[in-house]
Each structure stands twice: as structure tokens, then as C-alpha cells.
C-alpha positions in Angstrom: 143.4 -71.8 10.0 144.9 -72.6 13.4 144.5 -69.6 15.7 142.2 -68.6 13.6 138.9 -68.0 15.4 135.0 -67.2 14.7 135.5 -63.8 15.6 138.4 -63.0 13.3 136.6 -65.5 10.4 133.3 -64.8 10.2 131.1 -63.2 12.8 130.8 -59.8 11.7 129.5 -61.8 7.5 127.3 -64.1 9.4 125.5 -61.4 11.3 125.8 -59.3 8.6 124.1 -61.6 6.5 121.4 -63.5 8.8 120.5 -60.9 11.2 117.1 -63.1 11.8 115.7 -65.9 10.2 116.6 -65.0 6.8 119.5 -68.0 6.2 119.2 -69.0 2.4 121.4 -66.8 -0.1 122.0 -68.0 -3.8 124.8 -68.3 -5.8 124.9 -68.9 -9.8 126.6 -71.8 -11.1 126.5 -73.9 -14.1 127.8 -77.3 -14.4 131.0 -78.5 -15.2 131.0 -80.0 -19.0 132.9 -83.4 -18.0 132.0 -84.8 -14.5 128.1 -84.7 -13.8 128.5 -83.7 -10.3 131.2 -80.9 -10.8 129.9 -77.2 -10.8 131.5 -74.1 -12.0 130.9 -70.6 -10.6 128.6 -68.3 -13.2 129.3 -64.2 -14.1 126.4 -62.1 -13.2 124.3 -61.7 -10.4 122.8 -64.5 -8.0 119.9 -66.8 -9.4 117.0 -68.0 -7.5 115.3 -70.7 -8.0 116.1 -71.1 -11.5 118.1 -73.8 -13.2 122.4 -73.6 -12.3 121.4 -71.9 -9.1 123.1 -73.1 -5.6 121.3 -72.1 -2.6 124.0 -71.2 0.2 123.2 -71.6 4.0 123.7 -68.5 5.7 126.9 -67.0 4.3 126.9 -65.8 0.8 130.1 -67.7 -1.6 131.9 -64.1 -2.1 132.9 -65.3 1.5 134.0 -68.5 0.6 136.4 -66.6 -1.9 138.5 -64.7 0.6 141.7 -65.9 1.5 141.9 -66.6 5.2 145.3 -66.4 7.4 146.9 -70.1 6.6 148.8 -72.1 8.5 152.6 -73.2 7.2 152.1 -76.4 4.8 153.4 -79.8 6.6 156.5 -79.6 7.0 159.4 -82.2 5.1 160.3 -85.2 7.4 164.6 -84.4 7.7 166.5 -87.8 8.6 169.5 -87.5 9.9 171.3 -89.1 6.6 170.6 -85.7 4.9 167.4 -87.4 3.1 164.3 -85.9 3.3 160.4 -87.0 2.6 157.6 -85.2 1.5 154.2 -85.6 2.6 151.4 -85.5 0.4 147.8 -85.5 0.6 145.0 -86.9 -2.2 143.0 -83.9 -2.2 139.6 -83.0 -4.1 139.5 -81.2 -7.4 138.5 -77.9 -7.6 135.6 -78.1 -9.4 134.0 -80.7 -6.7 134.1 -77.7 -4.2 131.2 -76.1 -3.3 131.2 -72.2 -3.3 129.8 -72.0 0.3 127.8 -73.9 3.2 124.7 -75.9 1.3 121.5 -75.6 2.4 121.2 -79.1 4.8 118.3 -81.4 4.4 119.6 -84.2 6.4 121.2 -84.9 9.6 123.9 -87.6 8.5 124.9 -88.7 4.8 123.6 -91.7 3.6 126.9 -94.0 3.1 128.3 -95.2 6.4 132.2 -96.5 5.5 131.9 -100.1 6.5 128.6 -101.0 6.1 127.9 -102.4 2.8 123.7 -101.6 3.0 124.6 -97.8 2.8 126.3 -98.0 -0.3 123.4 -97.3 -2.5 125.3 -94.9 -5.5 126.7 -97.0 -8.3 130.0 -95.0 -9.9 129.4 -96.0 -12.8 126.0 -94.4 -13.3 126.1 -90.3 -14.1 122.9 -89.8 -12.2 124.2 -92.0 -9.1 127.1 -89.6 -8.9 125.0 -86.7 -8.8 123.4 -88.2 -6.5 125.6 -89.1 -3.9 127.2 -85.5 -4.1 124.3 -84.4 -3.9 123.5 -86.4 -0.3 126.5 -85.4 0.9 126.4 -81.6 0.6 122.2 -81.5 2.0 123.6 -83.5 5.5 124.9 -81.5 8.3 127.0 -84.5 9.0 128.9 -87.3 7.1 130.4 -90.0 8.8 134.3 -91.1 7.9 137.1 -93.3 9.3 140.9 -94.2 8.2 140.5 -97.2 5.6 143.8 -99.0 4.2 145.6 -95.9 5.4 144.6 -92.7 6.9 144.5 -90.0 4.2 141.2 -91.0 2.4 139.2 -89.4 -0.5 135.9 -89.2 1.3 137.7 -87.0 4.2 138.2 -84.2 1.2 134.8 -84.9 -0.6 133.1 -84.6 2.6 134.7 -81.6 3.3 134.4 -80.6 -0.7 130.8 -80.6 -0.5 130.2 -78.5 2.5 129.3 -80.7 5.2 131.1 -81.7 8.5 133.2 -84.7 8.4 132.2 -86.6 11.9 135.5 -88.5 12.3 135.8 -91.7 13.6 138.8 -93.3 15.8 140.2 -89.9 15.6 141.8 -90.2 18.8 143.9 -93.0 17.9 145.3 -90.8 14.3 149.6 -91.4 14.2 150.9 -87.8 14.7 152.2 -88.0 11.1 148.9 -89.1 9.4 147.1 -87.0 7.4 148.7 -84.0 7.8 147.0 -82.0 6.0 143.7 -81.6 7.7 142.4 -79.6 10.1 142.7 -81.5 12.8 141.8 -78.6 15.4 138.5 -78.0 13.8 138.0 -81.7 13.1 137.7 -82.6 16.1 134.9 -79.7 17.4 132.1 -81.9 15.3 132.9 -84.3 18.0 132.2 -82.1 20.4 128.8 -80.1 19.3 125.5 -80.0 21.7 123.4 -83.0 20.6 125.6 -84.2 18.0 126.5 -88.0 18.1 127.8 -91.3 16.0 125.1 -91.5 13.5 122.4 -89.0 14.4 121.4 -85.6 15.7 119.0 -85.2 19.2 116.4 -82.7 17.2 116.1 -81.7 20.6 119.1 -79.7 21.0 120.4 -79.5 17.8 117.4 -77.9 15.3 117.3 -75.2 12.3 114.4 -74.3 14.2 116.3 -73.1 17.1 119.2 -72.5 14.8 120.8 -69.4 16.9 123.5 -71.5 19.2 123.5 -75.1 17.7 123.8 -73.6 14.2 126.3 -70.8 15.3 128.6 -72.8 16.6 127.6 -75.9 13.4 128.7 -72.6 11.4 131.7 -71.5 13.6 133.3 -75.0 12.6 132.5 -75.2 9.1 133.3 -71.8 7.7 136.7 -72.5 8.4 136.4 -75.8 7.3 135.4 -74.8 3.4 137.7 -71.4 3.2 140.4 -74.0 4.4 139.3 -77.2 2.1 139.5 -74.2 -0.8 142.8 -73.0 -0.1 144.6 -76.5 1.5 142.9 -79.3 0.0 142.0 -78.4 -3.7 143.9 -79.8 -6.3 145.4 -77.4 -7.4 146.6 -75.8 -4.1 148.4 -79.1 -3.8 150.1 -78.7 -7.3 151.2 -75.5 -6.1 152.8 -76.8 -2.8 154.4 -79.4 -4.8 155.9 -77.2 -7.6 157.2 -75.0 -4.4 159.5 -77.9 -3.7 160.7 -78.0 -7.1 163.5 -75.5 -9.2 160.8 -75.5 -12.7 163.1 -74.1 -15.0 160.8 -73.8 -17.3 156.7 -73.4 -16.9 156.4 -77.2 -18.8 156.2 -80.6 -16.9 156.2 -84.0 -17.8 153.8 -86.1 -15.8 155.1 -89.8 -16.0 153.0 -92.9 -15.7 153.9 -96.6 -15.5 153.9 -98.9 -18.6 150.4 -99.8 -20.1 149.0 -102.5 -17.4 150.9 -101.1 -14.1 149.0 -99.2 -11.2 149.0 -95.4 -12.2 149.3 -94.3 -8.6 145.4 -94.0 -7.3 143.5 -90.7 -6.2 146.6 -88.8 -5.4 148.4 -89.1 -8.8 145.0 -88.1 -10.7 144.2 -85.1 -8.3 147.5 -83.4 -8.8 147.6 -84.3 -12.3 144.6 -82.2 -12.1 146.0 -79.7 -9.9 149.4 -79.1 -12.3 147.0 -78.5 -15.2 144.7 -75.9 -13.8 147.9 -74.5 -12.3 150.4 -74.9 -15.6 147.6 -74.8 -18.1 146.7 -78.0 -19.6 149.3 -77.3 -22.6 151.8 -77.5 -20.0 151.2 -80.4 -18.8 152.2 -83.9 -21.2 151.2 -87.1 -19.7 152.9 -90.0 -21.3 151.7 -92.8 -21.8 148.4 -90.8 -22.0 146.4 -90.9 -18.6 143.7 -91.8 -20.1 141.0 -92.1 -17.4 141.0 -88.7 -16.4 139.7 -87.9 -19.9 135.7 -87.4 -20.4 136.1 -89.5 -23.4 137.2 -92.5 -21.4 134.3 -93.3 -19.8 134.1 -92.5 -15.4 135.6 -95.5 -13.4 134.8 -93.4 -9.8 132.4 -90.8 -7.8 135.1 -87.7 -8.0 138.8 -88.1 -9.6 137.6 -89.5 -13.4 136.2 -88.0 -16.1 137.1 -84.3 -15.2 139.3 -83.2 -18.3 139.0 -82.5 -21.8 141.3 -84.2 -24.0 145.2 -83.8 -23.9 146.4 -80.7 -25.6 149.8 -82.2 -26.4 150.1 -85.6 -27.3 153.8 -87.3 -27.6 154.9 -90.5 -28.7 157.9 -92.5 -27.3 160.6 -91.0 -29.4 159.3 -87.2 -28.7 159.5 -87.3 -25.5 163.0 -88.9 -25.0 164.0 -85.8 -27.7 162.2 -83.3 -25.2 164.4 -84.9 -22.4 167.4 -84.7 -24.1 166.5 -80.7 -25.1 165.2 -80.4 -21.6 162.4 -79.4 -22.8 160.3 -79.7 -19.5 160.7 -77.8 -16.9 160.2 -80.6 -13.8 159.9 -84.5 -13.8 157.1 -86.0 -12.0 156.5 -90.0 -11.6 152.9 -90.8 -11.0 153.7 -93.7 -8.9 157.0 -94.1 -7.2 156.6 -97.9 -6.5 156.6 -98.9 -10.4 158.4 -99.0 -13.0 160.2 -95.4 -13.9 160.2 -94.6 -17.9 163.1 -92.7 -18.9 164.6 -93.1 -15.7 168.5 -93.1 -17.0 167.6 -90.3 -19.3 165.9 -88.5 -16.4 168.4 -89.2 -13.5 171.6 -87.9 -16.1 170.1 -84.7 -17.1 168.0 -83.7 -14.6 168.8 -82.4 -11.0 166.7 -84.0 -7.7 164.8 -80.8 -7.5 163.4 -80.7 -10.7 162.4 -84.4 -10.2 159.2 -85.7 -8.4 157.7 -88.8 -7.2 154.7 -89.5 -6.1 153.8 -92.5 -3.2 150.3 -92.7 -2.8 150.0 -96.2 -1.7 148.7 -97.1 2.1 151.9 -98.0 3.3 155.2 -96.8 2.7 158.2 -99.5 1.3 161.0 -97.8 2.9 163.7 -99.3 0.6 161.6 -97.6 -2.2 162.3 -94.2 -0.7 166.3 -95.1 0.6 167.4 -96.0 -3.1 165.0 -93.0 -4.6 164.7 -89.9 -2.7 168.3 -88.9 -3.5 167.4 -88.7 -6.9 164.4 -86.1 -6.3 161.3 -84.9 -4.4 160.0 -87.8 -2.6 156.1 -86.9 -1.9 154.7 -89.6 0.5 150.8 -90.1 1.1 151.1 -92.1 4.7 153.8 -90.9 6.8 155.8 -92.7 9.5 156.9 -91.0 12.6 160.6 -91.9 11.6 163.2 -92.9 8.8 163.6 -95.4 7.0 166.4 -97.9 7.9 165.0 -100.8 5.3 162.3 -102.4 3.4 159.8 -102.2 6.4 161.7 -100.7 9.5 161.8 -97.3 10.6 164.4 -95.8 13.1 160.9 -94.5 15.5 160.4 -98.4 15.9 163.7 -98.0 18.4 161.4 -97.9 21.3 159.0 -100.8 20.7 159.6 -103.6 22.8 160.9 -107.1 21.0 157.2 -108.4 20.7 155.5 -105.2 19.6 159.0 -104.8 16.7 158.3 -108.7 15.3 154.3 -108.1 15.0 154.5 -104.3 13.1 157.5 -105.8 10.8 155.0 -108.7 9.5 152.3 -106.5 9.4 154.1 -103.7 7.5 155.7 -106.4 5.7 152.7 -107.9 4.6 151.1 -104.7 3.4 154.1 -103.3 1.5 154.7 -106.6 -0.2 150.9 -106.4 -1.5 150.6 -103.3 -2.3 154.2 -103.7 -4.1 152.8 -106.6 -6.4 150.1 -104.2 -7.2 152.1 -101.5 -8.2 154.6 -103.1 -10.1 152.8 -105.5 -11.6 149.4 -105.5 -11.2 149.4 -109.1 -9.3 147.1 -109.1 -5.8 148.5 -111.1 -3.2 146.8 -112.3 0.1 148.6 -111.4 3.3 149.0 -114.4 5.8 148.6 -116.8 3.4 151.3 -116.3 0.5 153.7 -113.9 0.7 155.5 -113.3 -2.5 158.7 -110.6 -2.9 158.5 -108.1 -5.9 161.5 -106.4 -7.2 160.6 -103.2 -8.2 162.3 -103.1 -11.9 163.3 -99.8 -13.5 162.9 -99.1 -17.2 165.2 -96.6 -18.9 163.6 -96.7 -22.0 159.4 -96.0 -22.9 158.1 -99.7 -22.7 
């Protein structure tokens, strides 16, 4: 947490625990019935060796269970029209997050973002995403960058599987950006003896001579998995969302687009995760049914697929518009803001903006999309700008920009929003530069 140092965190457990050499502890765990490389924590006393055991590097899990002091969530961007934007962040479910420090194996994970040759784990293959889990939680190290926007899933599985995000082009990361991470503690892997891009000088940094380089390595990433726990797991993310929200009653509906449309990527199927281990899945009705984040359908990716059981309440068409009417649910939340919005006259007449959500989890934000919907509700937005929005692709922060600099980030924002717009709202993919097309983004007030 920020101001939160070693001394207050965890010196007193780590000597405690390692007073010598003596830096492997286990922890019981069983796996999780749905995805392959999900654990769950086991009753009882530690295991050893045997099968479902987890062997923790130097602090013990009941450490990793403590609640540490927390810094205030992100605060709401406030424009001066009254309106008001949400950030969001994608998150890592719960049961992706390892219940303390892994033993490490390896100085860096395998996959390097960018280079193509690394990219040895096929998603679709169970074992492959044991695998790669299991890579990433045996490195000391795992290398990550920004991609199409700066919030990224690998940040939060990195961090998930207890190992030490080495982030690149850090330095360059839009005050707004990615909000939710630690950015204080991120930036100390940067800075460790012996640590670089890529590798590790065995030299300097060495379990053998594991008293500095792996007390300060452990400083750094305590911190980093008590905060990943209590920031960046789903459900800690449903929670801050709901915070935002009046629930008047304990029931939700979560809804997607139309059969065919973009359901809103890793954000949208992490806090649908999140609101059910929060609510109770019986509390949570996804309509139409979400159906990739059900075991039965098959896993489509390494860590937001495949991790529920089925749907405990199934409703057609015509019960949910009656549950509207009765107001029946509690809250309103839209899976993907930049796509057509079911029951969105029902919705908008009977419910108030703060029991109404949206989720934007796209890499760039359409500010029109937010103008003519954020008065209606919650607007929860994935990549922040440093302003308001005046338009489709202008924010008032672009005041000081020179003429030049305004032109050039208008087409290039331009050009992303009006892909990733033709995406969402109707599944089309565009080129940038070579076709641009404009996509009205159409509003359905009835089920299909």
C-alpha cells in the first residue's frame, strides 16, 4: 500500500519465518474444478510434498491473508458539466491468485510480449495452460509492456502468480493509465541490484546469497501479492463497483450484447466473475447467457474462460423484461457500453443512474459514447484520458497541444475508436489508414 513500508509489512513474518536458510514453507491446496490452472486453498494443516501441495518461498500464505493498510480506490474523473467517469481495471480472478510468494525456478518467464518465438503455450490446450501458469509463478521475473492500451491482463496474471512484473516503457505510462496498480512498487523491480531487461547477473542477484538481493526481491513483492489480493481480484473490483451503485436489492442483471456482438473482453468476464463470488452466483442473471465463462463451453483463453459452473438462473426474453418492470434486480450492468443496449428504454424509465452500470473496456475511449451515456448511469472506463470529453475523439486536456500535435492524436484516436467501434457494435474489423468506415452505435429497447 503506498506508505506502506517493509518494516510495517513484513519484516518482523519474514524473520520470523526464515531466520537462516530455511525458505520453503507449504500450503495445501486443491485445484479448482473448472479452469486447469486455478487453485483453491484446502482446510487442514500444510502438505508436503504430496499431491495439491504449494510450496511458498519464504513467507507462509496465512500472511498473504492479512489485510494490509489500502490506499483510497482511483478516484472518479469530475468534468466540469457535472458528468463523471469511472475508471476500471480488468483484474484477475480470484482463484488464479496464488496464496503466497512461489518457490522461483527461473530468472525471467518464458513469453516475452512481442516476440512471437516465446509464445510457446497454446490456450486452447488444458495442459498448455497449466503450463504457462505454471512458468510464470517459478520466475522471479516476467517481462510486460502496454499493448492496444495500457491496462493489460498479463500485468494482473503476472502479479496473480507471484512473480515481479519487470515493466517496460514505464516511464512514458499517461498519469491516468492504469490506475489501479502499484505503480510505487512497480517501479522498484526496475531498480534491484543485478536485475535487468531480460535476465538476472547470478552474480549479484542469487538464492545462494539470498540475504540482501532476496530481501529486498521480497520487500517488493510481499506488498505486491497482499495488494494484487485485495486491489486486483475480481471480486474486489465487483465490490468497488457495487460501492458506486444504490443496489436496492442484493440481485443484478448483467447485460450482454445481442448474439454476434463483442461481449466486452477481459474486463466484462472478470467482474462478471467478481459480482458472482461477491452476490452469489444466484444473484447474478446474465442474459443472453455468457456463455464462455461456463466450463461447459469449452476455454477460448489462458485465465478469464472456463471458470464457472453453470448459471443458476436462467431467463428468457420475456422474464426478464417482467423482472424489469417488477424491478426485480437490484442494479443494471451493460457488459459493453460501446454496443447495442438490451432493454435500454425499459432500463433508462425505471431505473435511476446509480443503479445503472456500464462497462468500457475497449483500448480507447469514444468520447461521444460516454457524453450521450454517462448521464444515464455509472460510466466505468478501462483507459482513461487526462480530460473530458468534448466529442467523438477530443478531450478538453488536448487544449494545450499545439495545432500539429491536435491534427495527428485526432486521426489517431480517430482511427482506433472507429475500429474498435465496428468491432463492438458489429463485429466488422476495419483497417486504420486504409478505410475508414463510421459506425453508429444503435440502441435496442427490446431483447434482439
Amino acid at each position: 500500500a503506498a506508505g506502506e513500508t517493509f518494516q510495517t509489512c513484513c519484516r518482523q513474518t519474514l524473520e520470523l519465518q526464515v531466520p537462516s536458510v530455511n525458505f520453503v514453507t507449504p500450503a495445501r491446496t486443491r485445484p479448482s474444478p473448472f479452469h486447469p490452472a486455478a487453485m483453491q486453498r484446502e482446510p487442514g494443516p500444510a502438505a508436503g510434498q504430496a499431491s495439491g501441495s504449494f510450496q511458498c518461498f519464504a513467507l507462509t500464505s496465512e500472511f498473504f491473508d492479512q489485510t494490509p493498510q489500502l490506499p483510497p480506490w482511483p478516484a472518479p474523473q469530475r468534468c466540469p458539466s457535472g458528468l463523471k467517469i469511472y475508471p476500471i481495471a480488468i483484474g484477475i480472478a480470484d482463484e488464479l491468485i496464488v496464496p503466497c510468494i512461489p518457490l522461483k525456478r527461473f530468472d525471467y518467464a518464458l513469453v516475452w510480449p512481442g516476440d512471437r518465438r516465446t509464445y510457446s503455450f497454446n490456450h486452447r490446450i488444458s495442459e498448455d495452460t497449466v503450463a504457462y501458469h505454471e512458468n510464470l509463478r517459478q520466475a522471479w521475473f516476467a517481462l510486460t509492456r502496454p499493448k492496444g492500451g495500457w491496462d493489460c491482463l498479463r500485468h494482473y496474471e503476472i502479479l496473480a502468480a507471484g512473480s515481479m512484473p519487470y515493466f517496460l516503457d514505464l516511464k512514458r505510462r499517461p498519469a491516468k493509465k492504469a490506475a489501479f496498480l502499484p505503480m510505487h512498487l512497480l517501479r522498484v523491480a526496475k531498480t534491484l541490484p543485478g536485475v535487468y531487461e531480460g535476465r538476472i547477473d547470478p552474480s549479484t542477484f542469487s538464492i545462494r546469497t539470498c540475504v540482501r538481493p532476496c530481501g529486498k526481491y521480497l520487500e517488493t513483492m510481499a506488498p505486491l501479492l497482499r495488494y494484487t489480493k485485495q486491489r486486483l481480484a475480481a471480486s474486489k473490483l465487483a465490490e468497488y463497483l457495487l460501492s458506486h451503485l444504490r443496489v436496492h436489492r442484493r440481485s443484478v442483471l448483467f447485460l450482454l450484447p445481442p448474439d454476434g456482438y463483442h461481449t466486452g473482453g477481459y474486463a466484462s468476464r472478470n467482474m462478471f466473475y467478481g459480482l458472482r463470488r461477491v452476490l452469489g452466483p444466484e444473484n447474478v442473471v446474465d442474459y443472453p447467457m455468457f456463455a464462455e465463462m461456463y466450463a461447459a463451453h469449452g476455454r477460448m483463453d489462458m485465465s478469464t474462460t472456463g471458470l464457472l459452473h453453470a448459471p443458476a438462473i436462467q431467463l428468457n426474453s420475456s422474464q426478464v423484461e417482467d423482472w424489469l418492470r417488477a424491478r426485480k434486480f437490484g442494479a443494471v450492468i451493460y457488459s459493453n457500453a460501446r454496443a447495442p443496449l438490451l432493454f435500454w428504454d425499459l432500463v433508462v424509465s425505471l431505473y435511476a443512474p446509480e443503479e445503472v452500470a456500464f462497462l468500457d473496456g475497449f483500448d480507447h475511449a469514444n468520447g461521444s459514447n460516454i457524453l450521450r451515456l454517462a448521464p444515464h448511469g455509472r460510466y466505468f472506463l478501462r483507459e482513461m484520458e487526462e480530460g473530458c470529453p468534448t466529442g467523438p475523439y477530443t478531450w478538453n486536456s488536448d487544449g494545450n497541444a499545439s495545432a500539429t500535435e491536435k491534427v495527428r492524436r485526432l486521426f489517431a484516436v480517430a482511427c482506433f475508436v472507429l475500429l474498435e467501434d465496428a468491432i463492438a457494435a458489429t463485429g466488422a474489423f476495419v483497417a486504420c489508414g486504409e478505410r475508414m468506415i463510421s459506425s453508429a452505435i444503435p440502441v435496442h429497447s427490446g431483447a434482439r
